[in-house]
N, C-alpha and C positions, 0 to 999 in steps of 0.2 A: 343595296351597295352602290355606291359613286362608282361610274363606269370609268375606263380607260381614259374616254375619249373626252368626258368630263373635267376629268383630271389635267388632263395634257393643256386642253384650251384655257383652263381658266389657270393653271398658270403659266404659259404661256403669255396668257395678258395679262397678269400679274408681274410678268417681268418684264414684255416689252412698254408695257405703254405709260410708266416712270422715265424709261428713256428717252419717247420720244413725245412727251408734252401730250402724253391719250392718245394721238391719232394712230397708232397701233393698233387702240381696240376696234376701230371699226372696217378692219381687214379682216377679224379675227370671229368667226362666227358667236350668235349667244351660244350655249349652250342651255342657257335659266329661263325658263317663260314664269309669269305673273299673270292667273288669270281669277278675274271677278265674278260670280255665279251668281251672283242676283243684288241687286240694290234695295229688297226689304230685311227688316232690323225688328230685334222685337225690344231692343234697348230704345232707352231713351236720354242718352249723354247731353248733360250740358254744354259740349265742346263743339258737338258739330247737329248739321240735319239732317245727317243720313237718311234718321227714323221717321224723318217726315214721309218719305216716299209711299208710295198705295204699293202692294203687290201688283206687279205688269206681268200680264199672260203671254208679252212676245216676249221674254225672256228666252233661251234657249231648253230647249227640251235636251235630256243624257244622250239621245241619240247623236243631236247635232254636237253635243259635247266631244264624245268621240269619234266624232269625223275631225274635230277641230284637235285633238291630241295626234290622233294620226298624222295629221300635216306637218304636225309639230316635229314628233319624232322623225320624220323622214327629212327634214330640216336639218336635225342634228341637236335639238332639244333632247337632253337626259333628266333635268327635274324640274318641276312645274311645285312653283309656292300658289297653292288653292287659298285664294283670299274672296271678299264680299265686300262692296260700297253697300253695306249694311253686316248682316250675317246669314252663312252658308248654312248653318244647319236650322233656319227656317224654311230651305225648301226640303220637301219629302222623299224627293228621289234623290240627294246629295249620298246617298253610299252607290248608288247606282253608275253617279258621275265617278265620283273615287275608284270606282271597280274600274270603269276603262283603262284607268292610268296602271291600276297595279295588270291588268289583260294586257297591257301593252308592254309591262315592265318598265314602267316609265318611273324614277323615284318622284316620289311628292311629300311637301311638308304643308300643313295646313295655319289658317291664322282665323281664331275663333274668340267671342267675349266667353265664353265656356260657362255659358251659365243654362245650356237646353243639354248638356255632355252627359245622360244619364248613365247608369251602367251600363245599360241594355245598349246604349248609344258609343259605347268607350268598348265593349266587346266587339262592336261590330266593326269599328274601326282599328282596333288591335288585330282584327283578322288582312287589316289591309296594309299593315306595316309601314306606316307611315315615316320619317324620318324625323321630322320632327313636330311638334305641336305648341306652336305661339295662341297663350291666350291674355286676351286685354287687361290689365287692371290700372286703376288708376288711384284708388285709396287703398287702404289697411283698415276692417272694423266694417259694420253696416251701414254706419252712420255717414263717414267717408265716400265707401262707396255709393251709397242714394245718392251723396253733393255731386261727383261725379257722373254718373253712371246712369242714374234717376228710374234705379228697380230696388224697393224694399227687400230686403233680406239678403243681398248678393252676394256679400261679401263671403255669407255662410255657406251660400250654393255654391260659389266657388271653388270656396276650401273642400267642400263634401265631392265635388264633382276634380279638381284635383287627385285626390283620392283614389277616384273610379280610375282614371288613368294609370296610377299607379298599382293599382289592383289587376290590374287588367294585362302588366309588362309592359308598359310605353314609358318609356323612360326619356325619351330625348324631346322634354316638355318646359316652354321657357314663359316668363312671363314678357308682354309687351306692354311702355304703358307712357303715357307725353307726359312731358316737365312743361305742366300747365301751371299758373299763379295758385290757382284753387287748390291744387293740392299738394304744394311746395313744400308743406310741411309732414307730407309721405313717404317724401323719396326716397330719402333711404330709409324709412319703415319698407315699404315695397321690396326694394333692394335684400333687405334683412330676413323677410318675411320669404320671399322666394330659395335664400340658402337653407333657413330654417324647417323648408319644406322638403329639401335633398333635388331641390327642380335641377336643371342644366344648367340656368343662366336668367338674366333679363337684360334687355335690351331698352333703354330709352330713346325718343323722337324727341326732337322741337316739335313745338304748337305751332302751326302755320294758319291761321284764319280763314284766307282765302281755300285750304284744300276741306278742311273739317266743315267749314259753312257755305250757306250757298250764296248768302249775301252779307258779305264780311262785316263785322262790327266794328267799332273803333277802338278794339281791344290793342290793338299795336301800337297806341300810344302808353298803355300799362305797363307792356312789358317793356319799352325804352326806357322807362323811368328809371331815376337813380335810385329812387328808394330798394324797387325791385329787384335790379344789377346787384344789387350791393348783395343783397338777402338771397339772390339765385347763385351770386357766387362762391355764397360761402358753404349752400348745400351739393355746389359741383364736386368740392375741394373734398367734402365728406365721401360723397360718392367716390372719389378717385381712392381717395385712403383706401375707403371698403374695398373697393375692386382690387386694390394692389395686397390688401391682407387677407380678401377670402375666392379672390379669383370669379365672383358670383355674375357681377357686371360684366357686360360682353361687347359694349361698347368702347373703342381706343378712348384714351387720354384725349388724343389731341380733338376728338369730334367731342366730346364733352366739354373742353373746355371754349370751341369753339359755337357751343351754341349761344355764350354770351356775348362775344358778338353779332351774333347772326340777329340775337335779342335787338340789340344796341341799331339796326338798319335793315329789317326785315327787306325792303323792297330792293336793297342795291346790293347786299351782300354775294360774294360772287368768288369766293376764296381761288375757288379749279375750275378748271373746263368740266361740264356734265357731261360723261357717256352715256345720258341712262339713252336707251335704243340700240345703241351699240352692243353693249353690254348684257342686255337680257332684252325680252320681247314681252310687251303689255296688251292685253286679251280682254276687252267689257263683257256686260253680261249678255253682247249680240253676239257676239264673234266678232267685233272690229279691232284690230289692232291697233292702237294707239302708241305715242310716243309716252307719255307718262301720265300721272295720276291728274297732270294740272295741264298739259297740252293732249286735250283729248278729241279734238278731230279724227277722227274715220282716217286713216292710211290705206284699206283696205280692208277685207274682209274675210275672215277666215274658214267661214261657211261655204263661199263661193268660189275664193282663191286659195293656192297653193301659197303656205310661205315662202315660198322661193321668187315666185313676181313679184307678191309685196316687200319683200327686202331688195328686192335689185330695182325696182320703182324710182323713179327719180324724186316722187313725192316724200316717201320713206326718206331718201338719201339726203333731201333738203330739213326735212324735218331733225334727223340727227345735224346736221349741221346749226342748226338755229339753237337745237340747246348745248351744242360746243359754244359756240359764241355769247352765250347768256342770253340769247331772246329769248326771254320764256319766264314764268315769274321769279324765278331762283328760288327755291324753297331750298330748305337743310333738313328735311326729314331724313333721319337717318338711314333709310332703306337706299336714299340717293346718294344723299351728302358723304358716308360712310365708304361706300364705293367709291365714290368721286376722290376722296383725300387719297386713300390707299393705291389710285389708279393712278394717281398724279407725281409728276417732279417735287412737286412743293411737299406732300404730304407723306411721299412714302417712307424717309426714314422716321418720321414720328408715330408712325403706322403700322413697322413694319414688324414689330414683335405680337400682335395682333394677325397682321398675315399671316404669319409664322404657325401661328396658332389655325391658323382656318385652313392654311394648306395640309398641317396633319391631319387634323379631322376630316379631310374629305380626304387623305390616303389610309388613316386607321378603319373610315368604310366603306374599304373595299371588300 
């Protein structure tokens, strides 16, 4: 259940920091951490090179996991979204690391391509009650997903392993999945295909190049193109209908329709001020804290340090300043972007029937 204290803070900043242009939020503690557990992937996506990485033995061990939750919690951290720069359940001890968080009572939601989620694997995690469960897709069909995904038979492990989830009583299970060119012609299958399944919801990103790959390609001139704008805009417009007639979508209007522009000038677009650090607190698979997925220099370290030095840091405190003022590459990943409109003057009344919607939900579980 969303704690008191949960509740209070994030809206709280919910409502001050429309009034005053964000800088509200960074008075207002996270209460949200985002942390990475390992950057090996046993996928092989066309989109990004996560999967290139070797397994690294200095990764953190569950132990130093939960030194690093503890810190959190006594910070004032309530829920911890469990994500991987590859995926979490190729390491062996990952129910080990999930146990600390539910030993601590800490809530947590996981982000998986869910295709290792056996049953055996979907019981053991039904035992830890997780809140919710994002897993990857990016086609509809097998054949789709190999284009994407680049693992024979996925689509079906998916659907089968979907299942196990729902067999099992986990019910607040969404799909995640980027409006990339390749598979423009999914979207709303994907969309369609997650109501069909009785999921919670799905969530779409922009494709940003520079975060998916390590050495960006010159895909950014594709997706400017007018051929493409034309053809991405007309699948937004589906997608909004859908969401407005099956409620399935959980993405606002106005960040849907905003990733075509974001298309239209990847490198300047820069709609709101970014609170991401403000707003939640970002964790690699050292313990470093970072400011986001795409500014990841070491702020400090969670191993060694208390969050509380490293947020009152002046390192830290520069660092949210820089991505207030746009230093930083602007990406519109919705995990950011999303936040950012809703957080903002410009964006919250086109947002705010969406917030509306997330403030229930985090008071219906209580």
């Amino acid at each position: 259940m969303a704690s008191l204290h949960l509740i209070r803070n994030e809206l709280l900043r919910a409502t001050l920091s429309p009034m005053t242009g964000g800088r509200a939020s960074a008075h207002i503690r996270p209460t949200i951490a985002a942390v990475y557990l390992t950057r090996f992937c046993n996928s092989r996506c066309t989109m990004c090179d996560f999967w290139k990485n070797e397994r690294d033995p200095n990764e953190l061990s569950s132990e130093q996991w939960g030194v690093i939750f503890s810190r959190l919690k006594a910070f004032g951290v309530d829920f911890v979204g469990v994500n991987a720069s590859g995926e979490m359940f190729t390491r062996r001890d990952v129910f080990d690391i999930l146990g600390h968080l539910r030993d601590l009572g800490l809530g947590f939601g996981i982000n998986t391509n869910g295709t290792l989620l056996t049953s055996r694997k979907a019981k053991l995690l039904a035992n830890l009650h997780p809140r919710q469960v994002t897993i990857g897709l990016d086609g509809v069909g097998d054949e789709s997903y190999f284009v994407t995904r680049g693992l024979k038979h996925g689509f079906t492990k998916i659907s089968r392993n979907l299942d196990n989830l729902r067999n099992v009583g986990i019910h607040g299970v969404y799909i995640g999945s980027v409006l990339m060119r390749e598979n423009m012609e999914d979207w709303v299958r994907i969309a369609e295909f997650a109501h069909e399944k009785g999921l919670a919801g799905v969530r779409f990103t922009a494709f940003h190049d520079s975060y998916f790959n390590q050495s960006p390609t010159a895909s950014g001139s594709v997706y400017s193109s007018p051929e493409f704008l034309a053809a991405a805009e007309r699948e937004i417009e589906k997608l909004i209908a859908l969401k407005r007639r099956t409620g399935i979508i959980k993405n606002s209007e106005e960040y849907l329709r905003r990733v075509i522009d974001y298309y239209r000038g990847p490198t300047s677009y820069f709609p709101v001020p970014c609170l991401q650090g403000s707003n939640r607190i970002e964790i690699d698979a050292y313990g470093n804290v970072t400011l986001c997925s795409f500014m990841t220099d070491s702020l400090g370290n969670l191993v060694r340090q208390d969050m509380e030095e490293i947020w009152e840091s002046e390192q830290h405190r520069h660092a949210r300043d820089a991505a207030y003022a746009g230093n930083c590459p602007k990406c519109f990943l919705s995990c950011y972007g999303e936040e950012n409109l809703r957080l903002s003057a410009r964006g919250f009344a086109q947002t705010f029937g969406d917030s509306l919607t997330r403030a229930t939900h985090l008071l219906l579980s209580r």
